[in-house]
C-alpha positions as CSV (number, residue, x, y, z in Angstrom):
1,X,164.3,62.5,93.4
2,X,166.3,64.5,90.3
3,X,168.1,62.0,87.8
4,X,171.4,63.0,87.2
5,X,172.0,63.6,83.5
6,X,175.3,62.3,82.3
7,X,177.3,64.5,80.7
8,X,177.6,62.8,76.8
9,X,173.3,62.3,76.8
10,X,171.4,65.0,75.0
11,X,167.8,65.9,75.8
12,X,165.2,64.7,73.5
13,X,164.4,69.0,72.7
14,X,168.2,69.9,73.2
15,X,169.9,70.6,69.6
16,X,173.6,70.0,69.0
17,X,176.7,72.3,67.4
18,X,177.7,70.8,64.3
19,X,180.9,71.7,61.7
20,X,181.3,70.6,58.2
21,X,183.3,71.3,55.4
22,X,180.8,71.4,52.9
23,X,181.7,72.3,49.1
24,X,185.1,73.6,49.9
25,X,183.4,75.9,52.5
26,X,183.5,75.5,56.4
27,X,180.1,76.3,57.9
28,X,178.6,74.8,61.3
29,X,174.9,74.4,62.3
30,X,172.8,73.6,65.6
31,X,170.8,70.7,64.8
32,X,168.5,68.0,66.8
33,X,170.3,65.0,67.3
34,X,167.0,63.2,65.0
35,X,167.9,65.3,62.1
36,X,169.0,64.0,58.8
37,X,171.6,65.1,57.1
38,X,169.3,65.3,54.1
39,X,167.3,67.7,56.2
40,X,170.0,70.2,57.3
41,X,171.2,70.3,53.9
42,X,167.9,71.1,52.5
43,X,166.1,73.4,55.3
44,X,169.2,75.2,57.7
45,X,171.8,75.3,54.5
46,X,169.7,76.0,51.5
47,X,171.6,73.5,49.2
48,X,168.0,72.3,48.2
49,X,169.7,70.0,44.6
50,X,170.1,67.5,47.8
51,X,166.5,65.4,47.2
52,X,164.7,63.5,49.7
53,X,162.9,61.3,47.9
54,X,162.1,57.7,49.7
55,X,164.2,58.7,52.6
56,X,164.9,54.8,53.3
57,X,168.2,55.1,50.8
58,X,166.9,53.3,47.9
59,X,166.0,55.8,45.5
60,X,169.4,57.7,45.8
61,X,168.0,61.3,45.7
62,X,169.7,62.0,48.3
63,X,173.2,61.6,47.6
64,X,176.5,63.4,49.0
65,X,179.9,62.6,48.7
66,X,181.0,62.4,52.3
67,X,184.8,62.7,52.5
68,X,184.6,61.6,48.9
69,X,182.4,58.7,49.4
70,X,178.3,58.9,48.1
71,X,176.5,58.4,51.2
72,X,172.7,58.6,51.3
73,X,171.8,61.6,53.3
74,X,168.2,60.6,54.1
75,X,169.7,58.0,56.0
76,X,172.5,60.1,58.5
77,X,172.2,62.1,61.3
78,X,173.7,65.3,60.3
79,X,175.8,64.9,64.0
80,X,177.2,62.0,62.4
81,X,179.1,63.7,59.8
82,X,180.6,66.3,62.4
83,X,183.7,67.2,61.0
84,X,183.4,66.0,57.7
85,X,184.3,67.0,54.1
86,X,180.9,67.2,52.3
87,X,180.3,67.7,48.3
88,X,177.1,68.2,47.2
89,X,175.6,68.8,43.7
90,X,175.7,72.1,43.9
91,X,179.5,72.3,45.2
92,X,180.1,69.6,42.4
93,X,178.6,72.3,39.7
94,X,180.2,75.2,40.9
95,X,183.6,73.7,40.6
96,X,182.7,72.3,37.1
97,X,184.2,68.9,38.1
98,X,180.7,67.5,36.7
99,X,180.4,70.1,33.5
100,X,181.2,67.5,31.1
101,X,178.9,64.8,32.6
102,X,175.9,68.2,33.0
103,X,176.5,69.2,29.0
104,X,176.3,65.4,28.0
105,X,173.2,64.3,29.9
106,X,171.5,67.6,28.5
107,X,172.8,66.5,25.0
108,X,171.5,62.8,24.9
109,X,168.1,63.8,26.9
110,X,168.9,62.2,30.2
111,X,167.2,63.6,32.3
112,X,163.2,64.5,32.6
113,X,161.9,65.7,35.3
114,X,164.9,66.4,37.0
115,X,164.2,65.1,40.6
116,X,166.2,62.2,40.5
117,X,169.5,63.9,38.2
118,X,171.3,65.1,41.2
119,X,172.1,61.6,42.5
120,X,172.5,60.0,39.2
121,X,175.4,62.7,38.2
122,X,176.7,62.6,42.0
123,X,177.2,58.4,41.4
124,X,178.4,58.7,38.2
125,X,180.7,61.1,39.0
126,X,182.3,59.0,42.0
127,X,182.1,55.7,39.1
128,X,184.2,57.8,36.5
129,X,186.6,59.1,39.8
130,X,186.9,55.5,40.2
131,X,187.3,53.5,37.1
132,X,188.7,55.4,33.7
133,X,186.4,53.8,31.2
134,X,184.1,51.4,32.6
135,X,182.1,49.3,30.8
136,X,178.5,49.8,30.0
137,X,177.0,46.9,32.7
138,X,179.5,48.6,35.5
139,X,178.0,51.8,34.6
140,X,174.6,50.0,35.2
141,X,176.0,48.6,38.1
142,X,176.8,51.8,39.6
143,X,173.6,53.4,38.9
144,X,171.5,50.3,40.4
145,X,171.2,52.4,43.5
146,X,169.5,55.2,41.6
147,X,165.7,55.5,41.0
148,X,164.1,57.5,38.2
149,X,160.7,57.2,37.1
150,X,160.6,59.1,33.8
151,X,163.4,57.6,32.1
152,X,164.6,54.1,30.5
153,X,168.4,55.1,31.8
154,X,169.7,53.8,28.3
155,X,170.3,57.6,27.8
156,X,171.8,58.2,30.7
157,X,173.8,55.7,30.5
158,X,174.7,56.6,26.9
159,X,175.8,59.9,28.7
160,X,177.9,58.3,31.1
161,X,179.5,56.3,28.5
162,X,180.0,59.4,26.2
163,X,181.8,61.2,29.0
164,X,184.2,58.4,30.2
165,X,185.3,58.0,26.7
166,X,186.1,61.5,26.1
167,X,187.5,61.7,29.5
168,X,190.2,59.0,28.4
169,X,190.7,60.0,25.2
170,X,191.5,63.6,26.1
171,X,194.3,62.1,29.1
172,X,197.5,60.5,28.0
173,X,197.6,56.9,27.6
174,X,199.5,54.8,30.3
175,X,202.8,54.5,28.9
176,X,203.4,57.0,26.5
177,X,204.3,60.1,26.5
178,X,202.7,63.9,27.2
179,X,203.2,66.1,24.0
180,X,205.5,69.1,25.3
């Protein structure tokens, strides 16, 4: 007797059409319905600054900004982002939206090894989209989802510090007015 598939289940070896936006740039990919979203980034899409590093979402290696959100990619199939907007380091680099938080980690020695940089600029970057100048234990706050094992984060969170000051002191101050 032949079981009658229905027509929304997908094969265990069948793979799956997928579309994102990813880093301003529409692209699609045909992926198992298992794979990560870590994994397509990494192996089908070349955008290898996306780390898989615990892959259970602790260590935050792995973070995206799905439709401006950071998301852990080691723990997302890549058909659940189907039609999403997707920013990854690399997109984040190329558009220089992070250049400023880059120069100052390089400047205060915030990074080592280098493995675990990607997701600490990717959350500090959606911290300082977030909050103009937050404090130094909301900083800490925001990186608690980041692991690094070479560091003491004081300098990266000196370089987080550095950048959201400079960030507000180069924008006008609420209430007063832009020079003409």
């Amino acid at each position: 007797m032949s079981k009658e598939m229905s027509p929304d289940v997908i094969e265990a070896d069948e793979t799956v059409r997928v579309r994102f936006t990813i880093n301003g740039r529409k692209v699609a990919c045909q992926v198992a319905p298992r794979d990560t979203l870590v994994d397509c980034l990494r192996n089908q899409l070349e955008l290898t600054g996306t780390h898989a590093g615990c892959e259970m979402g602790a260590c935050g290696a792995c973070l995206v900004l799905l439709e401006g959100q950071a998301v852990h990619a080691c723990l997302m199939f890549a058909v659940q982002a189907d039609g999403a907007r997707i920013e990854t380091i690399e997109g984040l680099s190329e558009s220089g939206s992070i250049g400023d938080l880059q120069a100052e980690f390089h400047r205060r020695n915030a990074l080592q090894c280098g493995f675990c940089t990607p997701g600490m600029l990717i959350s500090a970057h959606e911290l300082l989209s977030q909050a103009n100048r937050p404090s130094r234990l909301e900083i800490r706050d925001a990186l608690s989802g980041n692991y690094c094992r070479c560091t003491g984060y004081e300098a990266i969170v000196d370089a987080i510090d550095a950048v959201a000051g400079m960030r507000m002191a180069a924008s006008p101050h609420e209430g007063e007015d832009e020079p003409s």
